[in-house]
N, C-alpha and C positions, 0 to 999 in steps of 0.2 A: 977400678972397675965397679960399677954399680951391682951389689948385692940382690941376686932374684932367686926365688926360690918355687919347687914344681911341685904344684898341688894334682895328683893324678887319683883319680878314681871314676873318674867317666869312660864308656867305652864307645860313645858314638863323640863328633864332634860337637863343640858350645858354641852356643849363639848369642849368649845372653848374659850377662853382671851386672849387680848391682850392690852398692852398699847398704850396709845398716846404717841409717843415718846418727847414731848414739853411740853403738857399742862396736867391739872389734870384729866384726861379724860379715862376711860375704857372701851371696846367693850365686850361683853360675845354672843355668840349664841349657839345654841341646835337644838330641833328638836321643836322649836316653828316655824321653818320658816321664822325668821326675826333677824336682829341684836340688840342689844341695847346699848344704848349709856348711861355710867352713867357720874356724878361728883364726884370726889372725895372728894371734898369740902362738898358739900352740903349732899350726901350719896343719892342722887336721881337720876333717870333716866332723861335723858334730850329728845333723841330721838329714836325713833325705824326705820330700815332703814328695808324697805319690800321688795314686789317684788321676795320672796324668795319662789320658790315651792318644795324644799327639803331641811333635815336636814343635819345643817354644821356641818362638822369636823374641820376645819382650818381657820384661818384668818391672815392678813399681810395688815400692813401699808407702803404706801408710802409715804411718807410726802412731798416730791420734787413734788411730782405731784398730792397732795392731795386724796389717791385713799385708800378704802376701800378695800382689794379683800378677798374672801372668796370660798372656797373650799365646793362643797356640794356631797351628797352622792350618787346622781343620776349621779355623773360624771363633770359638769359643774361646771364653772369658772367665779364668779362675780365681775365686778370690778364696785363700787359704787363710785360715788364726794362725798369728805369726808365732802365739804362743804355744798351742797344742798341734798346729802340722796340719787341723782340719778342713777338708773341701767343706766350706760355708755354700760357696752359692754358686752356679753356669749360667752365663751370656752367654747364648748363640747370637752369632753375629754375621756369619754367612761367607765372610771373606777373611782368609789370612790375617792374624793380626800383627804386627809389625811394628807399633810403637804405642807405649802405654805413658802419661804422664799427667801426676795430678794435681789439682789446680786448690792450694789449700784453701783460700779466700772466697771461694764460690763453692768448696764442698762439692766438684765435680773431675771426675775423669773423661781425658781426652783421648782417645782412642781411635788409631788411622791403619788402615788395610789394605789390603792384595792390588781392590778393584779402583782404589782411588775415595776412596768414603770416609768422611772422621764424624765418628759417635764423641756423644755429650752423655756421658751418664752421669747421675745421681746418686754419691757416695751416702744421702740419708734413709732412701730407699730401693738403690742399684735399680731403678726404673732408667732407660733410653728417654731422653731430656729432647735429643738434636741428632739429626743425622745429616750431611749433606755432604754431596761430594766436589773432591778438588781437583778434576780432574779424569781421567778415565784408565788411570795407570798407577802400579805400587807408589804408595805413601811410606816410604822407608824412614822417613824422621819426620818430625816440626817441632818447633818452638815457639815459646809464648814469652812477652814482655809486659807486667802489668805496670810498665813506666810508660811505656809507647801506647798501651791496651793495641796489640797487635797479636796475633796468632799467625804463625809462618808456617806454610807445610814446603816440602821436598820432593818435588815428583819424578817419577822414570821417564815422564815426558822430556825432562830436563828444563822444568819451569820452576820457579819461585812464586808461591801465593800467599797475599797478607788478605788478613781476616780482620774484622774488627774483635775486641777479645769478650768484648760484654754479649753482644747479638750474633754473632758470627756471622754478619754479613762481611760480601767479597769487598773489597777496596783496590787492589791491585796484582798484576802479577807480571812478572819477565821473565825471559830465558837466561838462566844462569850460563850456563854449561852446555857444552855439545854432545855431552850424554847425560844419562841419566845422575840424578840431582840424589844422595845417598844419607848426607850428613848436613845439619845446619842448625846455627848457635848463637843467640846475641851475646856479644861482650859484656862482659859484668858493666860498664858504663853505661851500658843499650845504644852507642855511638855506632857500632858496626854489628853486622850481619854476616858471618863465614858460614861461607859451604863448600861443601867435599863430592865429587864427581864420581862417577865411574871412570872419567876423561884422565883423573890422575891431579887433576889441579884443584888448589883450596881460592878459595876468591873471598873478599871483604869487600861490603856493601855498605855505603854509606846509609842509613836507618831514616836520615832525612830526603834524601833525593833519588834514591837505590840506584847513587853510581858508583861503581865497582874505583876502588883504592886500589887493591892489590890482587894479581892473577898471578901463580906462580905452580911448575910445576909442582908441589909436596911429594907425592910418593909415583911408585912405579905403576902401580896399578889400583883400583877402584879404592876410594876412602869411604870406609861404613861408620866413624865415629869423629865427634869432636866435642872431648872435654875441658870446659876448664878448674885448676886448682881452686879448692877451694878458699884458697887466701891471698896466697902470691901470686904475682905476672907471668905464670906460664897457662899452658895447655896443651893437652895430646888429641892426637889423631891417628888412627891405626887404618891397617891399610890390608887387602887381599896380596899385595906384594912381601906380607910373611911380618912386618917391621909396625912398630908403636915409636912414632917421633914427639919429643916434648919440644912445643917451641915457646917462644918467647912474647909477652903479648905485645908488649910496646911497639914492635917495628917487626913481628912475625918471621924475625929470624931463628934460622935452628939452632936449639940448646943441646939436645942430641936424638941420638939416633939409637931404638932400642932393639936390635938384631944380628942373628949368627952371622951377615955378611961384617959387621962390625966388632966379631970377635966377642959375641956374648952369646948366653947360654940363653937364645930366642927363641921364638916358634918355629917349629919346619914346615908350616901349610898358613893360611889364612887367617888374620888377626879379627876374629868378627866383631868385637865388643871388645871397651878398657873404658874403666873409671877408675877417680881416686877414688882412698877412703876416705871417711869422716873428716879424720885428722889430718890430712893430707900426706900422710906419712908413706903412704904407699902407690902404687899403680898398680890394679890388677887387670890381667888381661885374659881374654879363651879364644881359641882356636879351632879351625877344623883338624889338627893335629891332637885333639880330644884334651889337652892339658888348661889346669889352671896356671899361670906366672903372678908369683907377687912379686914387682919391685918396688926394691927400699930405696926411696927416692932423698932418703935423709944421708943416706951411704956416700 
């Protein structure tokens, strides 16, 4: 049985994880209004980073410039010193923020919301760079390929849109899914494109012609994440049906299956967010069931 252990001290549910990308260190936030800081080591929280007056959906590390920032629901944009815990600076941005990710070679963050809109900020002087929208509905993920120079968002509309990644003009877009579009990932090859539905289904899209390889049901209900390891041929996906599955990347078969229906000590509500850490040693996941889970994926 895979070794997982419950990091508890939130008291609303988590929305949100992210690793240190160095040290043993993990971020989780929700709608308690504040971030937290664990160990991985020790299985304890070390600091809580405040100052937060709405529930976060997103968080992003910048380690070059030691910076926490975090996406809240009110619309605004935190960026915390990773080392002293202080609110540095607020983006107001007007809409829900929902997905933070930064672009280290351009020295900019990407940043996609409620109403369908992804901001271009400027990590040298946190000025709005770009704004445009993709659509008319939540932007719950995208990803960027700087092999493809492609920029991919995820919409509620239940569309796929590619961006170019230098000007961010539109290049194309299709219907994924027959719901809304939740989670989406290139392969570390940048050969295919996965995404995760509301619908339940994960789909791979060829990056060259965007025809769908592979459609299969994955989970029960809505898939909000898809990580991959940072070394080895797997990756997870975590699901509103309670369950964080590791699959396989070669042939996107299941490796397993991380859930109380499987006789492990899992979530009992909604798996909103899971990444690995650093070292790949771990999966950590949060829940509307308010807990942290680390699994020990070397177990």
């Amino acid at each position: 049985m895979m070794r997982v252990d419950t990091l508890e001290g939130h008291n609303n549910p988590v929305y949100a994880v992210i690793s240190h990308p160095k040290l043993p260190l993990v971020y989780t936030a929700g709608n308690d209004k504040g971030i937290v800081e664990w160990d991985l080591v020790s299985q304890k929280h070390n600091r809580i980073f405040n100052q937060v007056k709405s529930t976060i959906y997103a968080l992003e590390i910048v380690i070059t410039q030691q910076l926490l920032i975090a996406g809240c629901n009110d619309g605004t944009l935190l960026f915390f010193d990773l080392t002293s815990t202080k609110l540095l600076k607020t983006i107001p941005l007007a809409a829900a923020i929902f997905h933070i990710k930064y672009h280290p070679v351009k020295e900019e963050l990407i940043v996609s919301t409620d109403n369908g809109s992804i901001f271009i900020i400027s990590l040298t002087d946190k000025s709005i760079l770009h704004q445009f929208k993709s659509g008319n509905e939540k932007i719950r993920a995208f990803d960027f390929s700087d092999v493809l120079n492609y920029l991919v968002t995820a919409s509620n509309d239940n569309s796929v849109r590619i961006y170019n990644l230098q000007d961010y003009t539109f290049i194309h877009e299709f219907e994924a899914h027959s719901m809304g579009v939740g989670a989406v990932k290139f392969s570390p090859d940048h050969r295919f494109l996965l995404t995760g539905s509301r619908d339940a289904h994960l789909r791979s899209w060829h990056t060259q012609n965007w025809a769908c390889e592979h459609n299969f049901p994955a989970h029960l209900f809505a898939i909000y994440k898809i990580a991959y390891h940072p070394t080895l041929p797997y990756f997870i996906t975590c699901s509103r049906d309670k369950s964080i599955k590791i699959w396989r990347t070669d042939d996107l078969s299941l490796f397993k299956n991380l859930s109380i229906d499987k006789g492990l000590p899992g979530h009992r509500l909604s798996v909103n967010d899971a990444c690995w850490s650093s070292d790949g040693k771990y999966i950590i996941s949060v829940s509307d069931d308010k807990q942290v889970k680390v699994w020990d994926f070397t177990a």
